[in-house]
N, C-alpha and C positions, 0 to 999 in steps of 0.2 A: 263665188269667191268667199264669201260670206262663212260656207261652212267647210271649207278647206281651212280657216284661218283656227275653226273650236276646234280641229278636230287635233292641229298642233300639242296642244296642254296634256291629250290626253299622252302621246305617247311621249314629253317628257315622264310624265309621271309614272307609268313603265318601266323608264331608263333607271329611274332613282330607288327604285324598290331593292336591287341587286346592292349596293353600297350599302344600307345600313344593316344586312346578310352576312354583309365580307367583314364589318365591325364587330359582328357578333360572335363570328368564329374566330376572329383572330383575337379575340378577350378570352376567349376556349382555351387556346394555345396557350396564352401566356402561364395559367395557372399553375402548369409542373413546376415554372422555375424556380416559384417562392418555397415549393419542398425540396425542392433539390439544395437550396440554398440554406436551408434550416437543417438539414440531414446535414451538411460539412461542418459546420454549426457546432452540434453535439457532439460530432466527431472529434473536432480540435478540440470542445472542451471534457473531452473524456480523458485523454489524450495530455490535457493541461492536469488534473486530475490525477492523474499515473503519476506523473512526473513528480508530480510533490508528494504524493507518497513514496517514491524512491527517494528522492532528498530529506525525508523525513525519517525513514529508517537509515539512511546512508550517516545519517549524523547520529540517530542513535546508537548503532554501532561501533561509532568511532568513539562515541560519548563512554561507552560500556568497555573498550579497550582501556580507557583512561582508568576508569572505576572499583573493575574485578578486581584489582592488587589490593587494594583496600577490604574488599569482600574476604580473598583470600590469607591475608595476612591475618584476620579476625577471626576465622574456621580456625575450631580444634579437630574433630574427630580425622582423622587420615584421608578415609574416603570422599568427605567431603572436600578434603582440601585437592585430593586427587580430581574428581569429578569439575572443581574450579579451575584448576590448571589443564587440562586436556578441552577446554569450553574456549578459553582464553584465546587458544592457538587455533581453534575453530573459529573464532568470532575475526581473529584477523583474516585468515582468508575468506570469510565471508564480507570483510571491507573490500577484500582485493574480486571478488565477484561482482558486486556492487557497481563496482568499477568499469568491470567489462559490461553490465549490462544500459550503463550509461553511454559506453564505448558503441554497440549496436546500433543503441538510439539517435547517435550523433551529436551527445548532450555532452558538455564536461561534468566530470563527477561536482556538482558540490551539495554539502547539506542545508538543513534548515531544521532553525529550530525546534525540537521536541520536546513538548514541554511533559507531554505522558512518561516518556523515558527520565525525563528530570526528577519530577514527583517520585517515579519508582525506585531509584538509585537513592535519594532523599530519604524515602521511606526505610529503607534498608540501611545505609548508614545511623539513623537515628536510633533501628534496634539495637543495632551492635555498642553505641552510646548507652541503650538503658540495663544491658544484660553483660555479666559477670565475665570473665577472660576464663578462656578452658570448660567452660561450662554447655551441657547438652543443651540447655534454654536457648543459647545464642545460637548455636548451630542449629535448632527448628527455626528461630528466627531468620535466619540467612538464606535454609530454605523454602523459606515460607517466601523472602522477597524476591529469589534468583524466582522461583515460577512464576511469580508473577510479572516478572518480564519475560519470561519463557511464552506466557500465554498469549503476552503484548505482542510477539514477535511471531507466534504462529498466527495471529490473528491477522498481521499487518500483511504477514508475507504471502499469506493464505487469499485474501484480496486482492492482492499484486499480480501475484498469477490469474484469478480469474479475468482480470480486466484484460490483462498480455492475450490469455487467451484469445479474449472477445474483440480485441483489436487484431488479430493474424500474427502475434511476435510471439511464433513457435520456440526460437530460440531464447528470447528472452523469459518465457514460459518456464523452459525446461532448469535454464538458473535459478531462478526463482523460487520452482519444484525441488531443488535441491538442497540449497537452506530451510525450506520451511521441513522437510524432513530430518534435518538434522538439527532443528529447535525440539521437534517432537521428542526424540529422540534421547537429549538432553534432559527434557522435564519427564520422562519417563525414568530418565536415569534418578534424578534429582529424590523421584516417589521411592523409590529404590533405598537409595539410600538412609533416608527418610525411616524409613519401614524395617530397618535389616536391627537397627538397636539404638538410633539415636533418640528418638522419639521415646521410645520405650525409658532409656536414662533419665531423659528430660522430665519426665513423670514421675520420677524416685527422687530428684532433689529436692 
C-alpha cells in the first residue's frame, strides 16, 4: 500500500507539465495582434495627414481667389496681366475640384489655416507697395511672388497625390494629378513671360 500511495505524485506531475505548454503557445498567438493594431494606427494617422493637407490648400486657394485682383490690378505689362487673369479662372475651378475630392472622401470641404500661403500673398503685396505704378521692376516683382506660390502649390499638390497614391484613392490621385499640372504649367508660363521682355526693361530703368 505503501508504494501505490508515492507512486500517485508522480503522475500528477505528468498531468501538469502539458498546461504550462498550452501557456506558452497561446502568449505565441497573441503577438500579431499588437501589429495588427499598430498597422491601423499609421493608417488612420496617414490618413489624418492627407486630410489637413487638403484643408490646407483647400483654404489656400480660396485665400489666392480673394488676393489675385490685387496682384492683377498692380501688373502693367499686358501679358502679364493676361497670364493673371486666365490663372484666376483656373484657380476657382480648382476650389471647385478640391471640393469633389473632399466629396469622395466623405469629408465636407473645409479649410484651415495657412499660414505659408499668408506669408506669400504678404510678400507680394509688400513688393507691389515698394515699387513704382507701370514699371517693369514691379512686374518682376509680381513674378517673382506668383512662383513662389506656384512652387508652394506644386510642392503641396505634388505630395497629395503621392500619399492618395499610397493610400489606394486612384480617383482622388488623378484630381490631384490634375491641378498639380496645371500649376506647372502656369510657372512655366510665368518664366515665359518673364523672359520674352519684362525682365530685360526692368534692367534698363
Amino acid at each position: 500500500m505503501a508504494t501505490k500511495k508515492k507512486a500517485a505524485p508522480k503522475k500528477a506531475a505528468k498531468k501538469s507539465a502539458p498546461k504550462k505548454a498550452a501557456k506558452k503557445s497561446a502568449s505565441k498567438k497573441s503577438a500579431p495582434k499588437k501589429s495588427n493594431k499598430s498597422g491601423g494606427d499609421d493608417a488612420s494617422l496617414i490618413r489624418e495627414f492627407f486630410l489637413d493637407g487638403l484643408k490646407d490648400i483647400y483654404y489656400a486657394e480660396k485665400y489666392l481667389v480673394k488676393s489675385m485682383p490685387k496682384m492683377l490690378k498692380a501688373a502693367g505689362a499686358e501679358e502679364l496681366r493676361t497670364a493673371i487673369e486666365d490663372h484666376m479662372e483656373v484657380t476657382m475651378e480648382q476650389v471647385a475640384r478640391l471640393e469633389e475630392v473632399f466629396g469622395l472622401l466623405n469629408e465636407k470641404p473645409q479649410g484651415k489655416k495657412c499660414e505659408a500661403i499668408l506669408g506669400l500673398v504678404e510678400e507680394g503685396l509688400s513688393i507691389i507697395s515698394e515699387t513704382k505704378k507701370g514699371t517693369a521692376t514691379r512686374d518682376v516683382g509680381i513674378i517673382m511672388a506668383a512662383q513662389k506660390i506656384e512652387h508652394y502649390e506644386i510642392a503641396t499638390y505634388g505630395g497629395l497625390a503621392q500619399i492618395a497614391k499610397t493610400l489606394g484613392l486612384e480617383d482622388v490621385k488623378e484630381l490631384l494629378g490634375q491641378t498639380l499640372e496645371e500649376e506647372k504649367q502656369t510657372d512655366e508660363l510665368l518664366t515665359q513671360v518673364a523672359e520674352s521682355s519684362i525682365n530685360i526693361t526692368a534692367a534698363n530703368e
